[in-house]
C-alpha positions as CSV (number, residue, x, y, z in Angstrom):
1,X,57.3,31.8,-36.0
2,X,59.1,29.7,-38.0
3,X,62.5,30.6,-39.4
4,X,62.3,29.7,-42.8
5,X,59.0,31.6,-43.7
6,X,60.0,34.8,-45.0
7,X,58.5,38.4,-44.4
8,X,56.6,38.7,-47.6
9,X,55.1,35.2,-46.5
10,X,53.4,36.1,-43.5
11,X,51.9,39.1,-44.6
12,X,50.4,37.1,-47.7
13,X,48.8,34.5,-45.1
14,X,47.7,37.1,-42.6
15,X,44.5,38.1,-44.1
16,X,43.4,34.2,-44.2
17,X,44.5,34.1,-40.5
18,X,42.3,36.6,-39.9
19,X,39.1,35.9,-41.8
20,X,39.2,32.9,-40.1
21,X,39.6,34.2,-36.7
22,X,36.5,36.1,-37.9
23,X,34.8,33.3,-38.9
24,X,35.5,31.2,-35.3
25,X,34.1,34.6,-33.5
26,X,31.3,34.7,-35.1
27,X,30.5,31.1,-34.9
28,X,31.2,31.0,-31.2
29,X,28.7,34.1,-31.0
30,X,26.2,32.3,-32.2
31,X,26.8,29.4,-30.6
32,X,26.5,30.8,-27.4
33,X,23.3,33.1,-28.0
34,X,21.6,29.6,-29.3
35,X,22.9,27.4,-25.9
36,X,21.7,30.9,-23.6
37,X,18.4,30.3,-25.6
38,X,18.4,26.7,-25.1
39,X,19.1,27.4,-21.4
40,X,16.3,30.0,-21.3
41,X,13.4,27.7,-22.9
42,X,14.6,24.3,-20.8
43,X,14.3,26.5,-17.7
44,X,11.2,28.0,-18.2
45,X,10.1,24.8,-18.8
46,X,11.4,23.2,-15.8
47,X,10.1,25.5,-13.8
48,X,6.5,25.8,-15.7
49,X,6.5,22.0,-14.7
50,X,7.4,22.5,-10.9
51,X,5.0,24.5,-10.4
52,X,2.1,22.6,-12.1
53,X,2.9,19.4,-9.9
54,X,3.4,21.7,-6.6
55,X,-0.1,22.6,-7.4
56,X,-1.1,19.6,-8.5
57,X,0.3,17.3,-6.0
58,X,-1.5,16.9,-2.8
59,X,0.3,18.2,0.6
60,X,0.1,14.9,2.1
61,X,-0.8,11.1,2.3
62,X,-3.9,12.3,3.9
63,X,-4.8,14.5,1.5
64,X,-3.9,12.4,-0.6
65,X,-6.7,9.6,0.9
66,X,-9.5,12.4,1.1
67,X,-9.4,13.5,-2.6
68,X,-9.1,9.6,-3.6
69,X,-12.3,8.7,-1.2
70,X,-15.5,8.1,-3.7
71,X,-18.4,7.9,-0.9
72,X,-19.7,10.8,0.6
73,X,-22.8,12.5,2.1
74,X,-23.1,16.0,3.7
75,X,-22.6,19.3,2.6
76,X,-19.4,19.3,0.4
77,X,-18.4,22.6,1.8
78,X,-18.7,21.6,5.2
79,X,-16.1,23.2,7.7
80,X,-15.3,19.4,8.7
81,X,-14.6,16.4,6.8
82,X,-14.9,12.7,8.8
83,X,-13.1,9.9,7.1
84,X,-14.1,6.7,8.2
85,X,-12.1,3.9,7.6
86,X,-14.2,0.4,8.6
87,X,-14.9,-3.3,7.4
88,X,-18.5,-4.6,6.9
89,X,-17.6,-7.4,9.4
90,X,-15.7,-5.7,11.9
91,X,-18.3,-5.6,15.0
92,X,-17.3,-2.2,16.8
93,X,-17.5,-0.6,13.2
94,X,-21.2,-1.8,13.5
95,X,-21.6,-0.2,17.0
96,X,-20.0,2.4,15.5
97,X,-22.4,3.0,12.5
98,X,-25.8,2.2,14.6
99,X,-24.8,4.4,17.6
100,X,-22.3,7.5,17.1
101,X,-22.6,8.0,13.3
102,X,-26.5,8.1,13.9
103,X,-25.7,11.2,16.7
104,X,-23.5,13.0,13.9
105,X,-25.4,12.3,11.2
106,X,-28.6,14.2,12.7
107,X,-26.0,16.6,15.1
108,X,-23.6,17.6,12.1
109,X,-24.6,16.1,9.1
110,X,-27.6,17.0,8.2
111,X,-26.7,20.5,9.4
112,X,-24.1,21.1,7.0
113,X,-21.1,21.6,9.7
114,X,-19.6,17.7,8.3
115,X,-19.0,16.3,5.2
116,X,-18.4,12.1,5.8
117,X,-16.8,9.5,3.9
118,X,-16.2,6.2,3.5
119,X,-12.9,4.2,2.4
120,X,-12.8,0.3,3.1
121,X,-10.3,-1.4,4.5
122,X,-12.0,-5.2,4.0
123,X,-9.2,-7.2,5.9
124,X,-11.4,-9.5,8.1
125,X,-12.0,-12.7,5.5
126,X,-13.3,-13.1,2.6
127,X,-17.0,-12.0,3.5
128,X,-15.4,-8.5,4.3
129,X,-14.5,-8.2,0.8
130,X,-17.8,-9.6,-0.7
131,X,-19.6,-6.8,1.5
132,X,-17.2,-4.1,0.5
133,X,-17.6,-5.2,-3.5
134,X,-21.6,-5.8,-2.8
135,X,-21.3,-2.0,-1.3
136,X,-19.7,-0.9,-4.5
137,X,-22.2,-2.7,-7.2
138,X,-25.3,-0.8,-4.8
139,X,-23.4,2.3,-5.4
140,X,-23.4,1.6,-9.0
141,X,-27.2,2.2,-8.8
142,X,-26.6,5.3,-6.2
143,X,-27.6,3.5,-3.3
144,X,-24.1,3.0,-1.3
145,X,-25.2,4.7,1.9
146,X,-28.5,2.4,2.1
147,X,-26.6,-0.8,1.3
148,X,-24.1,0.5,3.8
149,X,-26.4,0.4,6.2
150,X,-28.0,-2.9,5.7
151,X,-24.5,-4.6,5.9
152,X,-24.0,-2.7,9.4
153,X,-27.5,-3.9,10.9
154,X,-27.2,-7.4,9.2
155,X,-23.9,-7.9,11.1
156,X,-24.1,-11.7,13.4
157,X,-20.4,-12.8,12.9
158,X,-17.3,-12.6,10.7
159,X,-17.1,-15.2,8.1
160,X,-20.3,-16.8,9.4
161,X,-22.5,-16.9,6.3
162,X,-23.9,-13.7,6.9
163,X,-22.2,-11.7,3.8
164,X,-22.4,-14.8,1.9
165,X,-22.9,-13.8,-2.2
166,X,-27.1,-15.0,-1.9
167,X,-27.4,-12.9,1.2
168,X,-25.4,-9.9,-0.4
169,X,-27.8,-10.2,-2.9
170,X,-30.8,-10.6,-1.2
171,X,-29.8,-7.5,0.7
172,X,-29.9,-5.8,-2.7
173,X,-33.6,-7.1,-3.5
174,X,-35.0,-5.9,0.2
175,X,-33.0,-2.4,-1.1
176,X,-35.1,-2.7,-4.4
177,X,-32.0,-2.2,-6.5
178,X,-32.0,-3.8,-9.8
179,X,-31.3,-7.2,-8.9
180,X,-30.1,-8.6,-12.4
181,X,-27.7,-5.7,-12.9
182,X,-26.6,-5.9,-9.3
183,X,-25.9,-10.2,-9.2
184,X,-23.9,-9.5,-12.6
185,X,-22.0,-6.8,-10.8
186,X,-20.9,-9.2,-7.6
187,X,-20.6,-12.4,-9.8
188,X,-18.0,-10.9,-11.6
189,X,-15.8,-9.6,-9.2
190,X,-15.9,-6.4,-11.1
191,X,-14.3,-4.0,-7.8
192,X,-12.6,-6.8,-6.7
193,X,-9.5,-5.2,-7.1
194,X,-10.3,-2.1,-5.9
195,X,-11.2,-3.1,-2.9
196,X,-8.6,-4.7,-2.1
197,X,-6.5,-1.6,-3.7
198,X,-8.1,0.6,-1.2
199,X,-7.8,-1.6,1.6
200,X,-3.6,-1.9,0.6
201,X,-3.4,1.7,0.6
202,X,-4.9,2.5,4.4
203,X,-3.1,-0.2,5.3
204,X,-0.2,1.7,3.6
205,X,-0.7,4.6,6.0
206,X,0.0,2.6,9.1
207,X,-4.1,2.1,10.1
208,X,-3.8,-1.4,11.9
209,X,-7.5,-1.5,13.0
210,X,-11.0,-0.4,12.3
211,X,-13.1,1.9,12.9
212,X,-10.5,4.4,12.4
213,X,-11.2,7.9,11.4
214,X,-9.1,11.4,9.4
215,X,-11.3,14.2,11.2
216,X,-10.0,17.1,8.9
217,X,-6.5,14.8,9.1
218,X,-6.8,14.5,12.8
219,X,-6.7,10.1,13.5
220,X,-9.1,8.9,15.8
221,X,-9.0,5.2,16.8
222,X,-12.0,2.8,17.6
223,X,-15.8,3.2,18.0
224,X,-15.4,6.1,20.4
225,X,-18.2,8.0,22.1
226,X,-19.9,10.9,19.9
227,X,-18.1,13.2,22.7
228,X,-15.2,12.2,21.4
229,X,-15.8,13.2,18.1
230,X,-17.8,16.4,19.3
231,X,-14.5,17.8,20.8
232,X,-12.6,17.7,17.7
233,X,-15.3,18.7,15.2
234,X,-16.1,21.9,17.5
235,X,-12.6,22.9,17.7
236,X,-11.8,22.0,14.0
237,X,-15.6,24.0,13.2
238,X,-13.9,27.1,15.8
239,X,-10.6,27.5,13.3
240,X,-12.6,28.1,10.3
241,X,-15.3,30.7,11.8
């Protein structure tokens, strides 16, 4: 203390020095309830928000590219799920789609054991992506699977004239789709970009070539025999019985 404050002194200024020690004590109290709040409600909410997105967020990029496919048929609580990846041009996607899918379609299909799907990857020229956009304006008028299957069995050539825009849409007339709707659909290059979007993102996932196919996230490469896809789909069917 210092030497020229006498007794009397101190005692006077000790009950300041003391309210105000009161006065940090207190403050500090509360200044540490309000951060442990604080800390309380920003955890809470960090974790609230982990756990949405964990549940949200899909395990996998090929999960990822099954809840992102848009075309379907089959039972949508089949045991298996196909994926096919393919281009309109692309000739062993037409073998493909005129010999093995015909087999599952009537094997597993149509008896609810396989859900199937569709995802373009149009990389063949610029017919592939006319075909893939034509595909998309037909499903605009629920007919995607049809028009799918005209392109397949109207295959003589890539980039020959045969998915030229008046043979797209004459495809669409022989289909009985609403022809007006469905020219002003492909004239304006309305999917476009997601065709080419979607045909980025497989891409993305390291497929080089079509027909490639997810079989409940299993790849399988090229227009392969229908036993080839038997063996998988009865031991994928087998793990859910």
């Amino acid at each position: 203390m210092c030497p020229t404050f006498g007794e009397a002194k101190v005692e006077n200024q000790k009950p300041p020095r003391v309210a105000r020690k009161r006065t940090r004590d207190t403050t500090l109290w509360v200044s540490n309830l309000l951060m442990l709040a604080l800390g309380i409600v920003i955890g809470f909410t960090a974790h609230w928000l982990w756990v949405s997105t964990a549940a949200s967020a899909p395990a996998s990029p090929i999960d990822a590219l099954v809840k992102q496919t848009r075309h379907f048929k089959g039972n949508a609580n089949a045991p298996v799920t196909i994926i096919e990846i393919s281009d309109f041009q692309c000739p062993y996607c037409g073998r493909f789609a005129t010999g093995t899918a015909r087999q599952i379609e009537e094997t597993y299909i149509k008896t609810g054991v396989v859900r199937f799907g569709y995802q373009h990857m149009a990389f063949l020229g610029v017919e592939s992506r006319w075909a893939a956009e034509a595909s998309e304006c037909a499903a605009e008028q629920g007919k995607f699977w049809e028009y799918h299957d005209k392109l397949f069995a109207s295959q003589s050539g890539e980039n020959r004239g045969a998915f030229n825009k008046e043979n797209l849409k004459n495809f669409a007339a022989d289909l009985r789709l609403d022809t007006a709707k469905f020219n002003a659909c492909l004239d304006s290059g309305k999917f476009t970009s997601l065709v080419e979007k979607e045909t980025a993102n497989v891409q993305s996932l390291g497929v080089q070539s079509t027909p490639s196919f997810l079989i409940n996230g299993q790849p399988l490469a090229g227009a392969q025999p229908f036993e080839a896809f038997q063996r998988i789909i009865e031991t994928e069917r087998a793990k859910k019985k």
